[in-house]
C-alpha positions as CSV (number, residue, x, y, z in Angstrom):
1,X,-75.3,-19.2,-27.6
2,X,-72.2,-18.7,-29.9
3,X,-69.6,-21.3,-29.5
4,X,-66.0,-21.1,-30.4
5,X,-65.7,-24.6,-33.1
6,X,-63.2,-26.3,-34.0
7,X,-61.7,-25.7,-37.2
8,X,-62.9,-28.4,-39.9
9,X,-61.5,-29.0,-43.0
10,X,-64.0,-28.7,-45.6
11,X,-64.3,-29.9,-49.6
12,X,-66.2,-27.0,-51.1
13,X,-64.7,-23.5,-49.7
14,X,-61.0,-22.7,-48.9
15,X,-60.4,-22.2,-44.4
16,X,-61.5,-18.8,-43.2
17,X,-57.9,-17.4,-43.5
18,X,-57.5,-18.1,-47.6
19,X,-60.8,-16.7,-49.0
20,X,-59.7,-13.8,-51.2
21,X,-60.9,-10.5,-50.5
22,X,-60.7,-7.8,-53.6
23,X,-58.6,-5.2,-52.2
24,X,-59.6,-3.3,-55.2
25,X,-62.6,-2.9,-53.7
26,X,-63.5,0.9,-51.9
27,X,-66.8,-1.1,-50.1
28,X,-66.8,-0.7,-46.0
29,X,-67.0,-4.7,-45.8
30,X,-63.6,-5.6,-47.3
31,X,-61.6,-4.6,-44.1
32,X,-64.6,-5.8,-41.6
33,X,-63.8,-9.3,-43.3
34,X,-60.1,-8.7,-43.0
35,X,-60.2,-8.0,-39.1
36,X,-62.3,-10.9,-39.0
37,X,-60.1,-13.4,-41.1
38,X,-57.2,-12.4,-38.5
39,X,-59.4,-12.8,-35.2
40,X,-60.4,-16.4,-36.4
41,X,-57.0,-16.9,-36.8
42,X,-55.9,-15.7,-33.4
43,X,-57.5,-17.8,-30.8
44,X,-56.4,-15.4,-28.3
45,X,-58.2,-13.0,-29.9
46,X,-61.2,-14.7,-31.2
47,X,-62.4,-17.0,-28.0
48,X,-62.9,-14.5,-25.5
49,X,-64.8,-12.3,-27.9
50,X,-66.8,-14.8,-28.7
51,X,-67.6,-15.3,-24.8
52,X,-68.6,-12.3,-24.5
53,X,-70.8,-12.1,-27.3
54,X,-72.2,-15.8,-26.1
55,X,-72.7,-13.7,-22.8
56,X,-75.3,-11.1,-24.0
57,X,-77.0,-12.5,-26.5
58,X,-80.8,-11.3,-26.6
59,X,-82.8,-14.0,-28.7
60,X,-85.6,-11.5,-27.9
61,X,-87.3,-9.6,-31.1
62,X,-87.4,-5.8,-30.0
63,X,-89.7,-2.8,-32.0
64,X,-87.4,0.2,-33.4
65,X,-87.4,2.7,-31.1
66,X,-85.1,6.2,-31.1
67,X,-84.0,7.0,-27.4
68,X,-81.5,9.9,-28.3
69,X,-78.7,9.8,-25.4
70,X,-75.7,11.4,-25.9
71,X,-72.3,8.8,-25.8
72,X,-69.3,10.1,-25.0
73,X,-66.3,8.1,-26.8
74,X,-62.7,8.0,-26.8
75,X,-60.3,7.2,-29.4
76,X,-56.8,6.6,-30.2
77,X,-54.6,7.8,-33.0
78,X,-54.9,4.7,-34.7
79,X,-58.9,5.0,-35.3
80,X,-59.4,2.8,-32.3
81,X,-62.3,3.0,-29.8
82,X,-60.4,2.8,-26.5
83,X,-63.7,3.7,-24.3
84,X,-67.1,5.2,-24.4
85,X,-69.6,6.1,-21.7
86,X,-73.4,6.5,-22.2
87,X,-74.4,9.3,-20.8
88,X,-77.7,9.9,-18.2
89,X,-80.7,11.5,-19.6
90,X,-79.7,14.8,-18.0
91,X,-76.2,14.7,-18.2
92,X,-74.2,16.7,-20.4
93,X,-70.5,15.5,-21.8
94,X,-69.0,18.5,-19.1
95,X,-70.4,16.6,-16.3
96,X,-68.7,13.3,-17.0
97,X,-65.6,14.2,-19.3
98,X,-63.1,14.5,-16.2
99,X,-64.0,11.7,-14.5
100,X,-64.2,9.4,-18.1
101,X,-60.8,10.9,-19.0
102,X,-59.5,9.4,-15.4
103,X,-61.0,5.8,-16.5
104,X,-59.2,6.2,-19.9
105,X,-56.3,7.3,-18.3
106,X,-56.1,4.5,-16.0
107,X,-56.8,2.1,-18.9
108,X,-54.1,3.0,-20.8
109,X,-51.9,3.0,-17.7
110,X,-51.3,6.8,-17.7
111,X,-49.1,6.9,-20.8
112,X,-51.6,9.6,-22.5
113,X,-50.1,12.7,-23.3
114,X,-52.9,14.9,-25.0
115,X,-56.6,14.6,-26.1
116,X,-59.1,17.0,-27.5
117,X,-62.6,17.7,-26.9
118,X,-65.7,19.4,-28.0
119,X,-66.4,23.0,-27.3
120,X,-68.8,22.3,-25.1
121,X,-66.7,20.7,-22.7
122,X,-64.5,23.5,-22.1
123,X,-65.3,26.3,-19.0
124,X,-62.2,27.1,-16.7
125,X,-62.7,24.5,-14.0
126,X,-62.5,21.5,-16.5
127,X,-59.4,22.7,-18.6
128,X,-57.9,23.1,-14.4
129,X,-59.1,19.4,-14.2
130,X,-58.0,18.1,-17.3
131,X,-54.5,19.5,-16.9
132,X,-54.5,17.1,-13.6
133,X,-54.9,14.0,-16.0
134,X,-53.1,15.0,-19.6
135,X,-50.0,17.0,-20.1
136,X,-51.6,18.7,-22.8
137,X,-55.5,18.8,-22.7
138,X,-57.3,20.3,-25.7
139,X,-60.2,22.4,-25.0
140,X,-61.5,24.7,-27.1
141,X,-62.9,27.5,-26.0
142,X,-67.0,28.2,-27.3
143,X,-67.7,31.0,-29.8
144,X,-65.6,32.2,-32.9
145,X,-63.8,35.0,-32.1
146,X,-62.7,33.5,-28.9
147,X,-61.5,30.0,-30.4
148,X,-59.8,32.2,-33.2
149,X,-58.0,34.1,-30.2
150,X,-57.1,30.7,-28.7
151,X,-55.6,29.4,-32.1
152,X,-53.4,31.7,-32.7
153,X,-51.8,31.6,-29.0
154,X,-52.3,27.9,-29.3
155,X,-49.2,25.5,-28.5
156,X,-47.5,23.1,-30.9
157,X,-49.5,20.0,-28.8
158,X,-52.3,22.0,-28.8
159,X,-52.3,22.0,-32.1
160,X,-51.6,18.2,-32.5
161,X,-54.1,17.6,-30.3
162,X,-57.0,19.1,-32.1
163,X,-56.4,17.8,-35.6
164,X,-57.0,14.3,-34.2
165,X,-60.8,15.4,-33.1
166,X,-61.9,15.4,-36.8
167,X,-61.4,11.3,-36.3
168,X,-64.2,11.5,-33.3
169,X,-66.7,13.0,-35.7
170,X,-65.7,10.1,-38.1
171,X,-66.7,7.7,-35.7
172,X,-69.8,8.8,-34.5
173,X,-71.1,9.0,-38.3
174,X,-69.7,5.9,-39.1
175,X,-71.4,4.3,-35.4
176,X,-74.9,5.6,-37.4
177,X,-74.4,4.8,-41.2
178,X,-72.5,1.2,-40.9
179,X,-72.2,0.4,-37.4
180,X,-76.3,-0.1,-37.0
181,X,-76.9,3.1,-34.0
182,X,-79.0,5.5,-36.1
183,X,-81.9,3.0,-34.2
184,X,-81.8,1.3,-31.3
185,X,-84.0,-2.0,-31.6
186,X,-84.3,-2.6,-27.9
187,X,-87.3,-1.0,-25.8
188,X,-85.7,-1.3,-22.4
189,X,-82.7,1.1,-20.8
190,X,-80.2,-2.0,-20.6
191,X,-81.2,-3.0,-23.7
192,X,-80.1,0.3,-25.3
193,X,-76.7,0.4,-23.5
194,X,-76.1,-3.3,-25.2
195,X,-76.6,-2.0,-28.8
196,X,-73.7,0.5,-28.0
197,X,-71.1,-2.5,-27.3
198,X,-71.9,-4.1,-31.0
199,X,-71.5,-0.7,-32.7
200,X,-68.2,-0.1,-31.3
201,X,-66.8,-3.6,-32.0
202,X,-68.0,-3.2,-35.4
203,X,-65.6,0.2,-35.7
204,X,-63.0,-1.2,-34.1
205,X,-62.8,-4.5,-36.8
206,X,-63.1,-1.6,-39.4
207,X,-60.1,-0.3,-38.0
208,X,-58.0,-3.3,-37.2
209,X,-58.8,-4.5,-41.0
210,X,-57.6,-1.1,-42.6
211,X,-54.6,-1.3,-40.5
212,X,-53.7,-4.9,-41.6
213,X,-54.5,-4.2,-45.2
214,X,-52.2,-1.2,-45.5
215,X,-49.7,-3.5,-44.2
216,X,-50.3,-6.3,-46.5
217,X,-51.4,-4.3,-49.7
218,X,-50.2,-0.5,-49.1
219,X,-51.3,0.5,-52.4
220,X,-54.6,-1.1,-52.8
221,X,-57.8,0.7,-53.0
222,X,-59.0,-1.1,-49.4
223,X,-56.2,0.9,-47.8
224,X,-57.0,3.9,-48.4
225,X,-57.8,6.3,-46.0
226,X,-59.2,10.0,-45.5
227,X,-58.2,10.2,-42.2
228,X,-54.9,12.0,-41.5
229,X,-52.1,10.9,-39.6
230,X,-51.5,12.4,-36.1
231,X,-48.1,12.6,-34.9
């Protein structure tokens, strides 16, 4: 079990908070150890994560094994993971995105405005639905001419809405390259859903530590980012 300890003052290495990170540094672990330096910092912050963690631990040794289920996952402008929803063997994302949206909706106590979402989610009883839960919903319709007729009738929030999806796709690469998804390690169903939890903390430290290190060091090389701003 992980336990929250109290800070001890030690000889041979500076506290947590004044080991010096080389923001020069492009490598994906520099703002991981950023967003961790401010958690340990933050007992608010860093006690109940630690709980939970200390909560589902599996000291069980599991074989690789690839399931391949779909996830559905929502993010906010600032690169945040705000929710995410494993989906059912035979469910597809336009089964569950209404009712998700609803849940993410009531999360962020219905102060969202727009979202967008895949092609695949779009038919005319969703986009109805959808428009019940966002002011401005961003569906795009499937095939090329027909999302090429959409663009060009397309709204201003429309149009701010789907430059923010290219950040989704970011996420679910970086979930597989440096969040540890490409395999799930688990045998059991449970077991699968748990490795999900770990992969989306680990984005959202990524996140947090970009955003504190563009405060702290704008011009650095660990604050710089691909991803453009959304208005």
């Amino acid at each position: 079990m992980r336990k929250a300890l109290k800070r001890q003052q030690r000889l041979d290495c500076p506290a947590v908070p004044n080991v010096p990170l080389n923001l020069n540094c492009r490598n994906e672990t520099i703002p991981i150890l950023r967003a961790l330096q401010h958690i340990y910092s933050t007992p608010e912050l860093r006690d109940p994560i630690l709980r939970a963690i200390a909560q589902d631990v599996d000291r069980k040794s599991r074989e690789p094994v690839q399931f391949g289920r779909l996830v559905l996952v929502y993010e906010d402008g600032a690169g945040f993971i705000t929710h995410y929803h494993l989906l059912g063997r035979d469910e597809r994302e336009r089964d569950v995105v209404v009712e998700q949206t609803r849940v993410v909706q009531r999360h962020h106590g219905g102060k969202l405005r727009r979202g967008a979402f895949d092609r695949g989610c779009h038919s005319s009883k969703i986009q109805e639905e959808l428009a019940k839960i966002l002011e401005h919903p961003c569906v795009p319709r499937p095939g090329r001419q027909q999302a090429a007729g959409q663009e060009k009738t397309a709204s201003v929030e429309f149009r701010k809405a789907r430059q923010s999806h290219p950040g989704i796709e970011s996420a679910t690469g970086a979930f597989q390259s440096g969040n540890g998804l490409k395999r799930c390690r688990d045998r059991t169903e449970k077991g699968f859903e748990r490795y999900i939890g770990p992969g989306v903390l680990g984005r959202n430290l990524h996140a947090l530590g970009k955003l504190l290190i563009a405060r702290e060091a704008p011009h650095s090389q660990a604050a710089y980012s691909r991803r453009k701003q959304v208005t």
